[in-house]
Structures are given as structure tokens and as C-alpha cells.
C-alpha positions in Angstrom: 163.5 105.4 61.5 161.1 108.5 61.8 161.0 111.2 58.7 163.1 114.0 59.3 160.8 116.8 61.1 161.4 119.8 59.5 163.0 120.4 55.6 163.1 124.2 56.6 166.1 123.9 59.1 169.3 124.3 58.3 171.0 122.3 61.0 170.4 119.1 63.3 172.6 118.4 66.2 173.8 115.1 67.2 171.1 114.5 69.4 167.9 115.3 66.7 170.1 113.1 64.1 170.1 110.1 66.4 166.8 110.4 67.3 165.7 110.7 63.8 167.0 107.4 63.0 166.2 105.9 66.5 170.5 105.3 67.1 173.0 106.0 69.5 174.9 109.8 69.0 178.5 107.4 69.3 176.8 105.3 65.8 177.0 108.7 64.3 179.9 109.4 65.1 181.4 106.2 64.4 180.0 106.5 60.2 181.1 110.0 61.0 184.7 108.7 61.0 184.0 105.8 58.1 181.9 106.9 55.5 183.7 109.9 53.6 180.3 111.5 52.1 179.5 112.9 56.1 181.1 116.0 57.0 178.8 118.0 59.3 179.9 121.0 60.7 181.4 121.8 63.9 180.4 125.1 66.2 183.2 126.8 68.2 182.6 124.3 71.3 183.1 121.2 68.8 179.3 120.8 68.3 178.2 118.7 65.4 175.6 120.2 63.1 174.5 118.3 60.6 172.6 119.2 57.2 170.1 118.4 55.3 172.2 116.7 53.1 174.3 114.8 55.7 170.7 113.4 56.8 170.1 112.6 53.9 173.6 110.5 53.5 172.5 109.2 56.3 169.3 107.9 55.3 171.3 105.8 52.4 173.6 104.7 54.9 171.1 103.5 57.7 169.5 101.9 54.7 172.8 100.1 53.5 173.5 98.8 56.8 170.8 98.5 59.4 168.0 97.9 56.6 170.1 95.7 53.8 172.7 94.3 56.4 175.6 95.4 54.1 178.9 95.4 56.2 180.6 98.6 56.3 183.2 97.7 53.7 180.2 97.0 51.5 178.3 99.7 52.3 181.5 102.3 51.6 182.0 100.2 48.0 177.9 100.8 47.2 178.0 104.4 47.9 181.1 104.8 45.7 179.9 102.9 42.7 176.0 103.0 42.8 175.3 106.1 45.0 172.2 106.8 42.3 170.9 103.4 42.3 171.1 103.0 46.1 168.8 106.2 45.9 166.6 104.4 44.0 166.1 101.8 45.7 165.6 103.3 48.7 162.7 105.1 47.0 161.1 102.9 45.2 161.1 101.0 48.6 159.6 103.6 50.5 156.3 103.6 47.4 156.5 100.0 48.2 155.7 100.6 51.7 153.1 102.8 51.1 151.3 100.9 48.5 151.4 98.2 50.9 150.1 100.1 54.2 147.4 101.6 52.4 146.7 97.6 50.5 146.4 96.8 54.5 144.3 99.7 55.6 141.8 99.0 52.7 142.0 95.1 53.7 140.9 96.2 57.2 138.0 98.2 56.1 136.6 95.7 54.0 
């Protein structure tokens, strides 16, 4: 999953989204349909445009299923109950990460 590329934009289409998170446009359309919390908008020709905070959304719901494995029953359960601590998580995760890649780099230089 890349980091989105710009904060200053207003809307992603379809095609940015699933390229952001390295998925098909259909899986985004499919947790479209199933998880409540994504509503992008639609343009006159039926367009998606998503914002910042549908990416967002999305980023806890990649993270629920494709990173944790939760099914999508789970994942729609977790949101609805723990939506702050999933946030969490997912950010204290990403620190993690870092702490660990720059661990690594210094490891190399050594």
C-alpha cells in the first residue's frame, strides 16, 4: 500500500484509489457496497470520487482485512465497535515500522 500522494486534493477517482492501495477498482467497489462508512461521490457520468476521508476509511479497512485477515463480517463489527482503537493500532503500527526500518538501516551501516 503506497501513502496517499497528495493531502491537498479534494478528490481521487477510482483508478488513483486502487492504485494507492495496490487493488483491483471492482475491490473498491465491492467494500463500496459492504462497509457503510464509504460513500464517495458520484459525477454526472456516475464517476466515483473519493475523499480524503473515504481514503482514509479505506486505509482502516485494507488494514482490517488484507493486513489483519479479519473476514468482512469481522471487519464491519470492528469498525462499528472500536473504530478509535482500530485507528490506533494502525498507527502505532506504522511507528513500529519505522522504528524498525531505521533499527535496519542503522544495522546496515554498522
Amino acid at each position: 500500500m503506497e501513502a496517499t500522494e497528495s493531502s491537498s486534493k479534494l478528490y481521487y477517482t477510482i483508478g488513483e484509489v486502487s492504485k494507492i492501495f495496490d487493488v483491483n477498482a471492482s475491490l473498491i467497489r465491492f467494500w463500496e457496497k459492504e462497509f457503510d462508512i464509504l460513500q464517495p461521490k458520484k459525477n454526472k457520468k456516475g464517476n466515483r470520487l473519493f475523499t480524503k476521508k473515504d481514503v482514509d476509511n479505506l486505509h482502516i479497512i485494507y488494514h482490517l482485512v488484507k493486513e489483519r485477515g479479519y473476514k468482512l463480517d469481522g471487519a464491519k463489527k470492528k469498525l462499528k465497535e472500536n473504530k478509535e482503537d482500530t485507528l490506533n493500532e494502525m498507527e502505532m503500527i506504522a511507528s513500529l515500522k519505522k522504528v524498525r526500518s531505521f533499527l535496519v538501516a542503522l544495522k546496515d551501516e554498522l
